[in-house]
C-alpha positions in Angstrom: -2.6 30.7 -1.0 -3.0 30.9 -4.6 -1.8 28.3 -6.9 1.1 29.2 -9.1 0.3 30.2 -12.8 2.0 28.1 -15.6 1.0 28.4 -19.2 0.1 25.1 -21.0 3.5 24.9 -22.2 4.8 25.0 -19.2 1.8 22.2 -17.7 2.8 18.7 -17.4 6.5 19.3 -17.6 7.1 22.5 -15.1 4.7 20.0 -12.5 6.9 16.9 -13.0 9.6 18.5 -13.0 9.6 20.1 -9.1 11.0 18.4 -6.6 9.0 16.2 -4.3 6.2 16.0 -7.3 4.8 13.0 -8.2 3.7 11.8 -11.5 -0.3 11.3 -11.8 0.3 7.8 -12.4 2.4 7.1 -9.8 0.2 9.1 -7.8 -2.6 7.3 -8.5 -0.5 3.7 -7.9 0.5 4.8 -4.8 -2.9 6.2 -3.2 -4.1 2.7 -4.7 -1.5 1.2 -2.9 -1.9 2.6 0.6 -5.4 2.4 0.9 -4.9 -1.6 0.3 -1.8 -1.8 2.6 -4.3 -0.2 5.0 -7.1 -2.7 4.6 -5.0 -5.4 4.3 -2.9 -4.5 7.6 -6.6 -4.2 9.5 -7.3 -6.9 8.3 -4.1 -9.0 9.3 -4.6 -7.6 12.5 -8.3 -8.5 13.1 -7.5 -11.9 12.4 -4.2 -12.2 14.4 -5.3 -10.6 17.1 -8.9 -10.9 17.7 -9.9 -14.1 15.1 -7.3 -16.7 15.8 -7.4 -16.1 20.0 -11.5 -16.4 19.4 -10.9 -19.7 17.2 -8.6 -21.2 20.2 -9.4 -20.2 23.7 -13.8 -19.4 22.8 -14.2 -22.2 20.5 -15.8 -19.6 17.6 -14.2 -19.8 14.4 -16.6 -17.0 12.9 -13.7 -14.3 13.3 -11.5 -16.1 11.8 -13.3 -17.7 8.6 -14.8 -14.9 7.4 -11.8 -12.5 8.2 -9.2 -15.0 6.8 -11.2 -15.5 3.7 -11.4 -11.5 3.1 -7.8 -10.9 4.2 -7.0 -14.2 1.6 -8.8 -12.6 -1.2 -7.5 -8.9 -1.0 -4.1 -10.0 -0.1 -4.3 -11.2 -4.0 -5.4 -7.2 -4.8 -2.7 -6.0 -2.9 -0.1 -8.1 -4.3 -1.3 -7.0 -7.6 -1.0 -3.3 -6.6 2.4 -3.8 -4.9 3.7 -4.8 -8.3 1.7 -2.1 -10.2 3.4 0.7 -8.2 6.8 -1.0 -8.2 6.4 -1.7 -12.1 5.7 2.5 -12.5 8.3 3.9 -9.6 10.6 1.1 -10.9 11.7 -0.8 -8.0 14.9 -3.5 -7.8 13.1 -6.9 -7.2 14.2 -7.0 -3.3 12.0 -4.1 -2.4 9.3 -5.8 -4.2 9.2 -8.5 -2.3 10.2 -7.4 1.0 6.9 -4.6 0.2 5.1 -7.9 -0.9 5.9 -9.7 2.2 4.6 -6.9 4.6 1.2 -7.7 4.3 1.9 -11.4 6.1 3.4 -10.0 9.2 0.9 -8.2 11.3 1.4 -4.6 12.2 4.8 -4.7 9.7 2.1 -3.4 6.5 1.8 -0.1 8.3 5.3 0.8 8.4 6.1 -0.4 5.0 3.4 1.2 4.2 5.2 4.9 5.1 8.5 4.1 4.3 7.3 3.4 0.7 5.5 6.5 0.5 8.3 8.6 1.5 10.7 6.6 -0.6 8.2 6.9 -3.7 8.2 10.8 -2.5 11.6 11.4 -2.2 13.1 9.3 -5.2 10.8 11.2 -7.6 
């Protein structure tokens, strides 16, 4: 199907202005966003469920160090991309930090992860 024609006039404004359309920049803070909710939630779950049980019942911390230290480190990223996106879609400060929490409880980041799109979606 063929795209619809605008005139440069119409652009920027007659894009933002259709329901369900999101900004570039907040399109960019979210896809940023979802791709580290994603990592970080594998990563949560790597540890969680594969690294800690390892580290316990076979005696091999490997898992778990070098998983935990990554998870540790782009937790910090996606902390700093929770408030990015929250800062451009401007959130209230409890979504904030219940979407900042998500990424400590495993398998919680991937539904927080789709209600915030849709939210983002359906609030622009």
């Amino acid at each position: 199907m063929a795209e619809p024609i605008t005139t440069e006039a119409d652009g920027a404004d007659a894009v933002a202005s259709r329901p369900g359309t999101i900004p570039p920049k907040l399109r960019g803070a979210l896809l940023r966003y979802r791709v580290m909710a994603y990592t970080v939630g594998v990563g949560l779950v790597i540890l969680t469920f594969v690294g800690i049980p390892m580290q316990i019942w076979a005696n091999n911390d490997s898992v778990a160090t070098y998983v935990g230290i990554a998870h540790g480190y782009l937790y910090l990223v996606y902390l700093l991309l929770v408030f990015d996106l929250a800062r451009r879609a401007h959130w209230p400060i409890m979504r904030i930090a219940g979407v900042a929490l998500a990424g400590t409880i495993p398998l919680l980041g991937f539904f927080v992860e789709r209600w915030v799109t849709h939210r983002t979606i359906a609030e622009q």
